[in-house]
C-alpha positions as CSV (number, residue, x, y, z in Angstrom):
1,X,-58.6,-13.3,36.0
2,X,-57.7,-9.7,36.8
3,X,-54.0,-10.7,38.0
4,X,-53.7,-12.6,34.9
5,X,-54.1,-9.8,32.6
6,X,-52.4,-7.6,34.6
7,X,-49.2,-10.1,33.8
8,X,-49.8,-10.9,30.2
9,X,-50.0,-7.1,29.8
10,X,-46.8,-6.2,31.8
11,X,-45.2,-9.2,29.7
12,X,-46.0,-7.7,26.7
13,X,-44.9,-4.1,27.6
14,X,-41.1,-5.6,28.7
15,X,-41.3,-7.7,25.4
16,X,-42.2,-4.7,23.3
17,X,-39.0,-2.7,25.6
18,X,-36.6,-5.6,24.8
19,X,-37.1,-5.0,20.7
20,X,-36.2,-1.3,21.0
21,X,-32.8,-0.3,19.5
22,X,-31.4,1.8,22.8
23,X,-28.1,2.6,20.6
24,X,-30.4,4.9,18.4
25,X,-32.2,6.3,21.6
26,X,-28.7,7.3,22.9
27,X,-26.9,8.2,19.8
28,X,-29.0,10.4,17.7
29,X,-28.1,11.1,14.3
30,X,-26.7,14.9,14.0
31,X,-28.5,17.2,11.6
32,X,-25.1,17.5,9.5
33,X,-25.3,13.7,8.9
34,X,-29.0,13.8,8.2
35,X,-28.4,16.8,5.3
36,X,-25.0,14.9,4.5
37,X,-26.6,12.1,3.6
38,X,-29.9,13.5,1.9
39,X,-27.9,15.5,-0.2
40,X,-25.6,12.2,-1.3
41,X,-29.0,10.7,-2.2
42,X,-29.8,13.5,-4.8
43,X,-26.8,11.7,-6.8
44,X,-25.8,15.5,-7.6
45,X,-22.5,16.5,-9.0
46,X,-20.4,17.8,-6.7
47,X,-20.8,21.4,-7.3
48,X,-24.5,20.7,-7.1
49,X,-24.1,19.5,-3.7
50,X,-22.3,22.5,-2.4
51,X,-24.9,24.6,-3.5
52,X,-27.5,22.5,-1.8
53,X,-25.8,22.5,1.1
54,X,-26.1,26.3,0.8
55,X,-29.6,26.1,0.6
56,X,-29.6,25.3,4.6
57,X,-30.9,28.2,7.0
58,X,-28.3,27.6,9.9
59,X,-24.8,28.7,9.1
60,X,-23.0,26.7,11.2
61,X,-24.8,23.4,9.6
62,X,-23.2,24.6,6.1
63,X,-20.1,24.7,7.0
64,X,-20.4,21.2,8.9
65,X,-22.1,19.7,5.5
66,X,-19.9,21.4,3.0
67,X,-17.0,20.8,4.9
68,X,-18.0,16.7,4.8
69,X,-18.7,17.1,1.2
70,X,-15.3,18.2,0.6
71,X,-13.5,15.7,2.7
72,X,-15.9,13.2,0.8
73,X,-14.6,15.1,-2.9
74,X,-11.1,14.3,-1.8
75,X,-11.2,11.2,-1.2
76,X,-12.9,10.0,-4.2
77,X,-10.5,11.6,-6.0
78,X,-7.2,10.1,-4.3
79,X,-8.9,6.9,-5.1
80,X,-9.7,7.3,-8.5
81,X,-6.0,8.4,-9.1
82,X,-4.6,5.2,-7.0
83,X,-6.9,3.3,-9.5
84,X,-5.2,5.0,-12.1
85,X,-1.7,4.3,-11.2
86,X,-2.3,0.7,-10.3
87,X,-3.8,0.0,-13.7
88,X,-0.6,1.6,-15.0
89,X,1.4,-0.5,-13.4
90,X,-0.5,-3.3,-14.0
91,X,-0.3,-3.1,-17.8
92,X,3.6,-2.5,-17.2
93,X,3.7,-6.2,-16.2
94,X,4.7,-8.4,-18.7
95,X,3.6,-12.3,-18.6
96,X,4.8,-15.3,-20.1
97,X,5.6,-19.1,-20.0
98,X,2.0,-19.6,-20.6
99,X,0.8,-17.2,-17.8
100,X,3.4,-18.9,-15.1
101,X,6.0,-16.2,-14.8
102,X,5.4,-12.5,-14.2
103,X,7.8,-9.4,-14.6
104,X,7.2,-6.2,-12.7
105,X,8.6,-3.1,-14.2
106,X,12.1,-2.0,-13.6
107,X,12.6,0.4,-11.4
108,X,15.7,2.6,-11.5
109,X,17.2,5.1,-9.2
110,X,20.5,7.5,-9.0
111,X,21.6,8.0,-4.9
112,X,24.2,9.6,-3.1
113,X,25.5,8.9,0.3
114,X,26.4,12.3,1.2
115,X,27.5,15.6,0.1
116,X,30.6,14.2,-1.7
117,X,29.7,10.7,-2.5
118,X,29.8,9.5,-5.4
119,X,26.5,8.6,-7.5
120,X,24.9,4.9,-7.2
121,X,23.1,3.2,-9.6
122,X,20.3,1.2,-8.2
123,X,17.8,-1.1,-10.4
124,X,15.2,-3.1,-9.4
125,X,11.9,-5.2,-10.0
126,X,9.9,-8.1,-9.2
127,X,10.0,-11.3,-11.1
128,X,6.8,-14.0,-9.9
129,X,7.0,-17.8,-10.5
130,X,3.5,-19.8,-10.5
131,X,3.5,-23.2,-9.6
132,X,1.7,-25.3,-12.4
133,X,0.7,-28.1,-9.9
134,X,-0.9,-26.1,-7.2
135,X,-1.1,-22.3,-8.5
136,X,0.8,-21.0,-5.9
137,X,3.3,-18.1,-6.9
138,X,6.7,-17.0,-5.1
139,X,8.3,-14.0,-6.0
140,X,11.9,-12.4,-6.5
141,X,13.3,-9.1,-6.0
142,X,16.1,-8.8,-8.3
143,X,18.4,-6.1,-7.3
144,X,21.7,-4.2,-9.5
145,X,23.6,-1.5,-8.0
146,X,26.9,-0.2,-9.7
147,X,28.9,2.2,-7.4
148,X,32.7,3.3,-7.4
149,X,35.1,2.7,-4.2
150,X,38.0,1.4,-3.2
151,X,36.6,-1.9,-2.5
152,X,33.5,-4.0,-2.9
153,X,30.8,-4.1,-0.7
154,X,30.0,-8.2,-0.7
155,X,26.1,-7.9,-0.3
156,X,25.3,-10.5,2.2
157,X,21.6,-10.4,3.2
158,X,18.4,-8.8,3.3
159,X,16.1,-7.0,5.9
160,X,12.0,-5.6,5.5
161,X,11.9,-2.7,6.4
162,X,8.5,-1.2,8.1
163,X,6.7,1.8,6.8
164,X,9.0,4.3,9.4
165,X,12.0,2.6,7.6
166,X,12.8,1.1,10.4
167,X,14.7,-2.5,9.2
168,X,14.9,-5.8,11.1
169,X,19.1,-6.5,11.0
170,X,17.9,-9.3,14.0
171,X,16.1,-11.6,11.4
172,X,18.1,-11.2,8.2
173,X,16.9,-12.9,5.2
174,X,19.5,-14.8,2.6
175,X,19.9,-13.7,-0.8
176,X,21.2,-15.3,-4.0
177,X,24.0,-13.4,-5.8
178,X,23.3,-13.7,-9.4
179,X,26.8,-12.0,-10.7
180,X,29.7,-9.5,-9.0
181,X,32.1,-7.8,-11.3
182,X,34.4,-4.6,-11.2
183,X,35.6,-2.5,-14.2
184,X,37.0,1.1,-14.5
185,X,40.1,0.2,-12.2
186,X,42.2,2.8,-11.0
187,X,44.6,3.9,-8.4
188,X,41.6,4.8,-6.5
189,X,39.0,2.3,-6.9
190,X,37.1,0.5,-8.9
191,X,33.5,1.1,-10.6
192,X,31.8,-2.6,-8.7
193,X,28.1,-3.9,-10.1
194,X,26.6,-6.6,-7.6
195,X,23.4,-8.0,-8.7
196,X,21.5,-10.3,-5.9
197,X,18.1,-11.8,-5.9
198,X,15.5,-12.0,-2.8
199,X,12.7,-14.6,-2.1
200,X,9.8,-13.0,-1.1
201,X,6.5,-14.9,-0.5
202,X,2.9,-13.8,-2.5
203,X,1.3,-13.6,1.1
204,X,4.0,-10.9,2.6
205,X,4.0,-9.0,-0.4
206,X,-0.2,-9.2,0.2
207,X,-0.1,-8.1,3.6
208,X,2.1,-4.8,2.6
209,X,0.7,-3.8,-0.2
210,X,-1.2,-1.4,1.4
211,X,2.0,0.7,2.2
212,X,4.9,1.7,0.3
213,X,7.3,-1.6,1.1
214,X,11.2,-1.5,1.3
215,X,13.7,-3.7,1.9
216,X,17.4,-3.5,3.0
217,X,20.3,-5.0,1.0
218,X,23.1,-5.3,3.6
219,X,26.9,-5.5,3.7
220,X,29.8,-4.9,6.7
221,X,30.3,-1.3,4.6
222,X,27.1,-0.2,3.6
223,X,23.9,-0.6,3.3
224,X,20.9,0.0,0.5
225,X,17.5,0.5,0.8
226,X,14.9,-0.5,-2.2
227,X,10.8,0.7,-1.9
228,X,8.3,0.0,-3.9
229,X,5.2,2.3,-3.3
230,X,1.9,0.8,-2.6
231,X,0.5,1.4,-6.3
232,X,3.3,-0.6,-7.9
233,X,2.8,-3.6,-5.7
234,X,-1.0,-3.7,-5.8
235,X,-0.7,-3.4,-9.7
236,X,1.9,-6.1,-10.1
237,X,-0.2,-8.5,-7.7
238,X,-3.1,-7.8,-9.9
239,X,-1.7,-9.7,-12.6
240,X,0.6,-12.3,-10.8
241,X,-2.0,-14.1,-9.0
């Protein structure tokens, strides 16, 4: 009887061992996240906080607290401007064909090659297409630059670029040209507009919008890159979905 108690009570002490949480026992929570997050429970203003955090006896604690209030101030602030933007852009998008197409904002741009090139015209935007039968939606980049030189440039394909601007000329992607034409003509060249249009599917557009995405128009004589920052994309997919 003696041994048998002895067990059930050594049974119960390792069950009673297993249940504790050995992640709190070696990672104890700092005093700076213990004020940090007592403070965030007041539901003070931010000024409020700081002067809270002020309230502490340790020096070194107020600057650890104050300085995570900041970093916390920031934050919320970058994200309630991105909100901001993205609603802008979102509103910018026009809908019609009884919400099946979608038109992004135009985008225009004046570049220069170099030091003594001549300016560039670029325009572009996204146009989405939802499919009536199975809600899907591919999109189109349409893309317009005018430029003057001796010769046109013959667009031929496209490249993503990643967020270093790095492009991919080893998988080049097809584009439509929607029109080419040349006017100004002289002696020296001519003023050339190519417009082109790019598929693009909804789920790569979904995966970048996180990051400013760009893409690569490419010809044998030059080459033009086209970004649109993360705010425009996330507010044109808002409302072609």
């Amino acid at each position: 009887m003696k041994n048998f108690l002895q067990i059930s009570l050594l049974s119960i002490a390792l069950v009673g061992c297993s249940s504790i949480d050995y992640a709190e026992l070696t990672s104890p929570v700092s005093p700076s996240k213990t004020q940090i997050d007592r403070i965030i429970a007041l539901n003070l203003s931010h000024m409020e906080s700081l002067k809270e955090a002020n309230k502490l006896m340790d020096p070194v604690l107020v600057s650890s607290v104050i300085k995570a209030l900041e970093t916390r101030k920031v934050k919320a602030d970058n994200a309630a401007i991105e909100a901001e933007n993205v609603t802008i852009y979102a509103e910018m998008v026009q809908v019609s064909d009884d919400n099946l197409k979608f038109l992004g904002s135009k985008i225009s741009e004046i570049k220069t090659r170099n030091m003594i090139g001549k300016p560039e015209s670029l325009d572009y935007f996204l146009i989405g297409l939802k499919d009536q039968n199975d809600g899907s939606i591919q999109h189109k980049l349409n893309f317009s630059i005018s430029y003057t030189s001796g010769e046109k440039r013959n667009y031929s394909s496209a490249s993503i670029c990643d967020k270093w601007q790095g492009c991919d000329d080893e998988s080049q992607l097809d584009i439509n040209l929607i029109s080419s034409n040349a006017s100004n003509c002289s002696t020296s060249g001519c003023k050339y507009t190519e417009i082109m249009e790019l598929n693009l599917s909804d789920d790569l557009l979904r995966i970048n919008m996180n990051d400013d995405f760009s893409v690569s128009f490419n010809s044998k004589k030059a080459d033009s890159t086209v970004t649109f920052i993360s705010t425009y994309l996330k507010g044109y997919l808002l409302v072609a979905n």
